[in-house]
N, C-alpha and C positions, 0 to 999 in steps of 0.2 A: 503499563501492561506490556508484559513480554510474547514473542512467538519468535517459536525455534525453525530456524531455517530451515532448507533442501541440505542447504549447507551445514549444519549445525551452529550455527552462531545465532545467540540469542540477538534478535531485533525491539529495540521499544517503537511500540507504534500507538497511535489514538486510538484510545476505548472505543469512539463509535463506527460501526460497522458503513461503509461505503460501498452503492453500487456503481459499478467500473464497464466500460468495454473495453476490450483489445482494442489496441493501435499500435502497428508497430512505429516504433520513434515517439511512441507517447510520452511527453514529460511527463507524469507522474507514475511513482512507483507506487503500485498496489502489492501490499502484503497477504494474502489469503490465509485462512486459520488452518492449512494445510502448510504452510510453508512457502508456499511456491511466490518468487517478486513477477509482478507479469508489468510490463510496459500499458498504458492508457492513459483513459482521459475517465472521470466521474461521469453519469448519467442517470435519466431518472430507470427505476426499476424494470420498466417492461421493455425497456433497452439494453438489458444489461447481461452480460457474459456471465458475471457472479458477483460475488460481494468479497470485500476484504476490509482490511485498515490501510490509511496512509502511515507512511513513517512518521514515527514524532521528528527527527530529524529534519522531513521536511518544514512542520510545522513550529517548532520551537524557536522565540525570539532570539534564547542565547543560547545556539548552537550558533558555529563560528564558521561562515562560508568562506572559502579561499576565490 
């Protein structure tokens, strides 16, 4: 699954939807079906700022971290 950035570049990210809160410095990037990458951390829903996807990047065994 693709979404197109703020930026225009298409990101692949995992099909299932994640609720997210703000953190700034958060390690994980939350992608929103708006586009927007917002800094956080996962939460359960009645805690949550919004919903997005994570990148597949984060999650993929063979992507290649430096």
């Amino acid at each position: 699954m693709w979404i197109k950035t703020k930026s225009g570049k298409n990101m692949p990210v995992d099909p299932q939807f994640v609720d997210y809160r703000k953190v700034a410095g958060g390690k994980e990037r939350i992608v929103t079906p708006g586009g927007d990458v917002v800094a956080g951390e996962r939460c359960k829903a009645g805690e949550a700022d919004g919903y997005g996807y994570i990148s597949h990047f984060a999650t993929c065994p063979g992507y290649r971290r430096s």
